[in-house]
N, C-alpha and C positions, 0 to 999 in steps of 0.2 A: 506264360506271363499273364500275370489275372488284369484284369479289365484297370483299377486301379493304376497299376505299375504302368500299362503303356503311356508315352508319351505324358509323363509328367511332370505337369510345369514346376517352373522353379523361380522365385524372385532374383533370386543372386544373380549376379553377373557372370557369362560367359568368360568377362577377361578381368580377374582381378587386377592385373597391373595396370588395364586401361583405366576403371572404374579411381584406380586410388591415383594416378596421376590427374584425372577431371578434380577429385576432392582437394587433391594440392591446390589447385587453381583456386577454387573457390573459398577454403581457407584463406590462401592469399588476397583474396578480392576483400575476405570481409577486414583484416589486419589493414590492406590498405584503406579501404574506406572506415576506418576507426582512424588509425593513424592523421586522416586528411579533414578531418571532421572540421576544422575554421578555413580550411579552403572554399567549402562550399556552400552554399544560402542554407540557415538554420531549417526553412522553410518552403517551398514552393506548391503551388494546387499543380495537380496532374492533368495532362493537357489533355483535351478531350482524344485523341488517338491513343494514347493510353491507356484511359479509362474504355475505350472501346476494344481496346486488345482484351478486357476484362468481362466481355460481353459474349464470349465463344461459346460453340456450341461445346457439348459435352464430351471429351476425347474417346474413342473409342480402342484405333487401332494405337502402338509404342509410338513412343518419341522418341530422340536420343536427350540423355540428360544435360550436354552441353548446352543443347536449344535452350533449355527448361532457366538454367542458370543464368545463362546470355540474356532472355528475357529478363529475371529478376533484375539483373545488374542494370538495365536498359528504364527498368520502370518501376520498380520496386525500391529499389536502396537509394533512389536519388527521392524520393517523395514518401519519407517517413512521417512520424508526426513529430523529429526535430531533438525528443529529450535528450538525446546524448552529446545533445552539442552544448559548445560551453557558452551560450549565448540564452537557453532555455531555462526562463522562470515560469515558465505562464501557470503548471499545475505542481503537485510536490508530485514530484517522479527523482529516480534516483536515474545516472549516467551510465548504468550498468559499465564491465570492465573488461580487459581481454580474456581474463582468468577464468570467470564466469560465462562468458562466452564459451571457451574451452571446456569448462563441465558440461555443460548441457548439450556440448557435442557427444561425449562422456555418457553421461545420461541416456539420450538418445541412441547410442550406441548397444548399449545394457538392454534397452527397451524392459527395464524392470517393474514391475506393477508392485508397489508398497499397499497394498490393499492387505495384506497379510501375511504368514508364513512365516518359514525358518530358512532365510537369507543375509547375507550381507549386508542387502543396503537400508534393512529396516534397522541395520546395529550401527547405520550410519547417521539413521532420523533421530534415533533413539538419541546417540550422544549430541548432536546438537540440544536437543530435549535439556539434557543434561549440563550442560555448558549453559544454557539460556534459565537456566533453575538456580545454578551456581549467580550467575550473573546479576541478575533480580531480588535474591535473595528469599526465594520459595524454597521450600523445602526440596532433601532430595527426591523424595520419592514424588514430586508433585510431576504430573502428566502433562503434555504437550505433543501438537499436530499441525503438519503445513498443510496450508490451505490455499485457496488462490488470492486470496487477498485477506484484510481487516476486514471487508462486509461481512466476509462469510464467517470468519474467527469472531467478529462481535455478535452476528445471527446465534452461531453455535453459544457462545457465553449467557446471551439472553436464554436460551434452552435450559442450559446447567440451571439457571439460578430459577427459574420459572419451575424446575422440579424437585430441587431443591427444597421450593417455598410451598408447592401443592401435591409433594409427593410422587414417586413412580407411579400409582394409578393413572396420574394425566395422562401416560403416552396411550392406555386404553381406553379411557371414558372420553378423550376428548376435554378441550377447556369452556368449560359452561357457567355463566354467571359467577366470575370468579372477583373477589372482593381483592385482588393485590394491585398492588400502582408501584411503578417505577419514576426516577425520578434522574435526569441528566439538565445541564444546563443550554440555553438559548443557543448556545455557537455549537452545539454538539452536531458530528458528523448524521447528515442525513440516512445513513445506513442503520443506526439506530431506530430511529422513525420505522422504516422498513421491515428491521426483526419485531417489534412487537406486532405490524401486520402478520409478518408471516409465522411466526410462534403462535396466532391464535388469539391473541392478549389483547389486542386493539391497540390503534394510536390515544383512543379515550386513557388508555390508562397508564402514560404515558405523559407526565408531568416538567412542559420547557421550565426551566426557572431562570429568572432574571440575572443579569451577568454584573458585575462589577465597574469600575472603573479601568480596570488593567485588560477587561473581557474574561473575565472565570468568574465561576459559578457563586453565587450569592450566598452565602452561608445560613444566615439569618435568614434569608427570604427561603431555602432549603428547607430549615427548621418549622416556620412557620406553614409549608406547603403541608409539611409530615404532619405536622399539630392538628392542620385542618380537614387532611384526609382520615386520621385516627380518630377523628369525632365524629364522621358519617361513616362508619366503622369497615373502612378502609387499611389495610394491611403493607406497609411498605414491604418490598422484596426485593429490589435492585436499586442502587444508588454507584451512576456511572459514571468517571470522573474520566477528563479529557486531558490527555498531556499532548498536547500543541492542536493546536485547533484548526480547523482548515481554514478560514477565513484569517485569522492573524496569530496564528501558531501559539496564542495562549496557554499557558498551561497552569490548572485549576490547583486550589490547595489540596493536595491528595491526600496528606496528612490529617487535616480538617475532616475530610470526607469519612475518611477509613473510622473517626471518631464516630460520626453520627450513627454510621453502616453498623457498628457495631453494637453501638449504645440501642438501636431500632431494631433488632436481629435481624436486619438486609444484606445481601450478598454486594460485594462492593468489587465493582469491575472497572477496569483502566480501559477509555480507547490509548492506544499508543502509536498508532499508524504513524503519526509525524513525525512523535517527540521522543520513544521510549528508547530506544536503540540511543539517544542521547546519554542515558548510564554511561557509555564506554567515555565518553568527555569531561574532562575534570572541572573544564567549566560550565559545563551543561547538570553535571547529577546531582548536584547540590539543590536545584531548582523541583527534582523529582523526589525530592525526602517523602517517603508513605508509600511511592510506589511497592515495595517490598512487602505490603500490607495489604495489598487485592488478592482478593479471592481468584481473581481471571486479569486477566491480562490478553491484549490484544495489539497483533504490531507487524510493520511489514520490513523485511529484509530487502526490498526492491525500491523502499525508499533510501533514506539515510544509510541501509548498507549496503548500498552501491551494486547489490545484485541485481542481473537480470529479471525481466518480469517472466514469470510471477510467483513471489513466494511470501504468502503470508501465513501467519506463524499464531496459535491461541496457546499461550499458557496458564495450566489452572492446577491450584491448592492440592485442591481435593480428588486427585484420580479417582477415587472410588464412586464419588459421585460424577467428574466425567464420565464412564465408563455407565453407568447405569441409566444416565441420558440417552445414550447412542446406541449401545449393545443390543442386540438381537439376536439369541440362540433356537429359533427356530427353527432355520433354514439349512437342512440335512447337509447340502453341499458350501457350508461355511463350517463346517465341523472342525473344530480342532483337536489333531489326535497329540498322541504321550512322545510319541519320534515321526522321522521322515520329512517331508518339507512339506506336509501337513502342521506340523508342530511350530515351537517357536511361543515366548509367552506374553508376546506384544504382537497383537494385530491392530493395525491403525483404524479400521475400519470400524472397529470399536467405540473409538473416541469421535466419529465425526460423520457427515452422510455421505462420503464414498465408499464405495469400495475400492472402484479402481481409480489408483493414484499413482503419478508421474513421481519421479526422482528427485522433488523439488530441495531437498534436503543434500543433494551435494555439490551444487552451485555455492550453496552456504557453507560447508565444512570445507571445500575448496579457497574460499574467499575469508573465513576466519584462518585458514589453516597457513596459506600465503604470504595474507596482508598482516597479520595480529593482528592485535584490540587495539594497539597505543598506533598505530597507521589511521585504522579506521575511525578513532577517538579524533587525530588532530583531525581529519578531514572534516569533521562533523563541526569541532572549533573554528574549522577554516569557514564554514560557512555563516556562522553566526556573527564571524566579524564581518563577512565582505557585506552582513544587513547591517550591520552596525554603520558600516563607510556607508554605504547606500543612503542608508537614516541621516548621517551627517550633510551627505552631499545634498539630501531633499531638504535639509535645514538651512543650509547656507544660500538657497537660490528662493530670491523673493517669488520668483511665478510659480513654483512646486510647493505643496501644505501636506502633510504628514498626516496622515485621518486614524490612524490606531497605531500605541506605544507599539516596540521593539522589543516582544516575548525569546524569540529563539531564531527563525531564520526568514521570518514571511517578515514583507515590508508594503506597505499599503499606503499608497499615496495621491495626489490629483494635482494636476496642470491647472491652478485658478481659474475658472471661467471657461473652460476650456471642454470640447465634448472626449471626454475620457475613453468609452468606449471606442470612439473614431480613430483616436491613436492609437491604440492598441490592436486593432485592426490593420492600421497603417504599418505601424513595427514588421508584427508578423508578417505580410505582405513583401515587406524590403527586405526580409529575410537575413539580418542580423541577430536582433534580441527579440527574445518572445515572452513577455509575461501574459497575465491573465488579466481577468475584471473580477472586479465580487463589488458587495453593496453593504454599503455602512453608515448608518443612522439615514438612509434615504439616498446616500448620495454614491454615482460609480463613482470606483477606487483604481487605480490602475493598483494589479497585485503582483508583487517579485517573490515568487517561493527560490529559495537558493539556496538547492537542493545537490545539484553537480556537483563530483569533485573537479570538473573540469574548470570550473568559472575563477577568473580571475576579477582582480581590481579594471581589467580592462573592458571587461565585459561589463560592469556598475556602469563605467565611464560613458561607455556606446548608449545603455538606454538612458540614463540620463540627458547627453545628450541628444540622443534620439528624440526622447518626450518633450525637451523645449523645442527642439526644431521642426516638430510638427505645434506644439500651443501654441508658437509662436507666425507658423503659416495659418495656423487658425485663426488670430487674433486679425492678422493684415490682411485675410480674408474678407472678416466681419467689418473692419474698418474700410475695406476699399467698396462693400454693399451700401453702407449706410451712407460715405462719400454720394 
């Protein structure tokens, strides 16, 4: 027996039947605690013994796994950060599902790497690709890739169009004194700002334009930025149009956009992280006409389609200019040979900066394959009214004022006089309803994303009442001071 063979270790478990009666258990743990989700506080901070169980030294010698899970269950699942319960507006986060849960067991199971090759589960990214091409209305042969989220799909889209505009030399020479400007509007996703850092481009060239009355991008003031960059002989190359906006889910004229984008020979890219997965709703697609007409498209499956995090999703036009963005044939041990599981004529790694990449693609093919589109459609209707009841209830109550119109599913509103931030604070804390803050024309907002499919009319009900019953401790507050 050679030196190797003795005594060697193995991951697996001595006792399969023990091993998979522990996983029974803990399946069951997490069904139940999905199941029980308005039993228990939306929210709670972890109590300092908790956090100090978090503090150990480095494990050296085994554990048994029941410990490992007993702990989770003990400190872990009761102090999450809340989105799946049906009381959580505070960020757009989607409710994830049980189904999606179950893939990613799935997933995890496969421990598949889509970084490449001639396997299964890249003919399983593939046809989502396909279905979201269908969907959108890109062509078919146009390319697409899951990503960990929209930052990284809109990063990657700012690359496509940046080489597009200055050629494949860039990935060699580097981007040096480059005369091109991009152009998205004032409410555009911060992650934007970020890619033209990190692309090389600067934020200098990177033009906010002024918003509208509804919150989308300014047409006119668009036109006239382009006009005045073309005359210090400045070169447009991306013009990014937003379909729901993170501050109040606006969503810009994409149609409009796709005109100038094209009239200026600029690459014309969708964030969609919000709004765009709104297509499947009949009363949502009508609001995205043009979408169909970007170059790139960028959008997350973990919001609005209710899948687990994280799976964010870039589709683009042009595969052949994805593919010349990202690709690198260099590297002898990325060879792709004629057969074998060498072969295969989609490597993902291609199109984006991983190699190695998780299964993120059948959480998704699981979740369309299950639910359908017209499931996932009304869910997505169902949230745009309970902002609409939201909208109404903030209208009918003199101490509550409406601070940005009712685009898609985000509701943004203030307690009169009242410290905004403070409630909302307070909310989270009592562990019912959770929205957020954001800042609008100077002033906090309390912000309701409703985003869940879990949320009911009863959940509007709680925070609304919730917000007067703290502005209005606030109020008898300040009046029992000044007494």
């Amino acid at each position: 027996m050679s030196r190797a063979d003795r005594n060697a270790p193995s991951l697996d478990p001595q006792d399969w039947d023990d091993l998979r009666a522990q996983g029974h258990r803990m399946l069951d743990d997490m069904f139940d605690n999905m199941a029980t989700l308005r039993e228990r506080p939306l929210w709670q901070a972890p109590t300092p013994a908790q956090r100090g169980r978090y503090r150990a030294e480095l494990p050296r010698a085994p554990g048994a796994l029941a410990d490992a899970h007993a702990q989770f269950m003990a400190d872990v699942a009761p102090n999450g950060s809340g989105n799946r319960h049906p009381g959580f507006m505070g960020w757009v986060q989607g409710g994830g599902t049980a189904v999606g849960m179950l893939a990613e067991m799935l997933a995890g199971g496969l421990d598949a790497n889509l970084g490449g090759r001639d396997h299964m589960p890249i003919e399983v990214e593939r046809q989502v690709v396909a279905w979201m091409a269908e969907l959108f209305g890109f062509p078919a042969d146009a390319s697409g890739l899951f990503l960990t989220g929209t930052s990284t799909a809109n990063l990657c889209a700012v690359l496509v169009a940046r080489d597009r505009a200055l050629g494949a030399d860039v990935r060699h020479t580097g981007v040096r004194d480059v005369k091109v400007v991009a152009y998205a509007s004032k409410g555009v996703h911060s992650c934007i700002v970020r890619a033209m850092d990190m692309t090389g481009l600067g934020w200098d060239r990177l033009r906010l334009i002024e918003t509208d009355a509804q919150h989308r991008i300014s047409l006119p003031a668009l036109e006239a930025a382009i006009a005045a960059d073309r005359a210090a002989g400045l070169q447009p190359f991306l013009i990014v149009g937003t379909a729901g906006s993170v501050d109040v889910g606006a969503i810009d004229d994409l149609d409009g956009l796709a005109d100038i984008a094209r009239r200026e020979g600029a690459a014309f890219h969708v964030d969609g992280a919000l709004g765009a997965l709104g297509i499947i709703s009949p009363q949502v697609a009508p609001r995205l006409k043009g979408i169909e007409r970007a170059d790139s498209l960028a959008l997350d499956f973990h919001k609005l389609g209710q899948v687990p995090y994280d799976a964010g999703f870039l589709l683009v036009r042009d595969a052949a200019a994805h593919k010349r963005t990202f690709t690198y044939s260099e590297a002898a041990y990325l060879r792709h040979a004629e057969r074998g599981l060498a072969g295969g004529e989609f490597w993902p790694c291609d199109y984006g900066p991983d190699l190695s990449r998780g299964f993120r693609a059948l959480k998704v093919w699981f979740s369309l394959k299950t639910y359908g589109l017209d499931a996932l459609g009304a869910v997505i209707g169902r949230t745009c009214d309970l902002a609409q009841a939201l909208a109404d209830r903030v209208a009918a109550a003199p101490e509550l004022e409406l601070l940005a119109p009712v685009a898609l599913n985000i509701v943004c509103f203030a307690y009169r006089g009242g410290d905004n931030a403070a409630i909302v604070a307070d909310l989270h804390e009592a562990g019912r309803v959770a929205p957020s803050t954001t800042t609008l024309a100077g002033r906090t907002a309390i912000r309701a994303a409703i985003v869940n499919h879990r949320t009911e009319l009863q959940d509007i009900e709680a925070l609304v009442e919730g917000v007067l019953a703290l502005g209005r401790a606030q109020a008898a507050a300040r009046e029992a001071r000044g007494a």
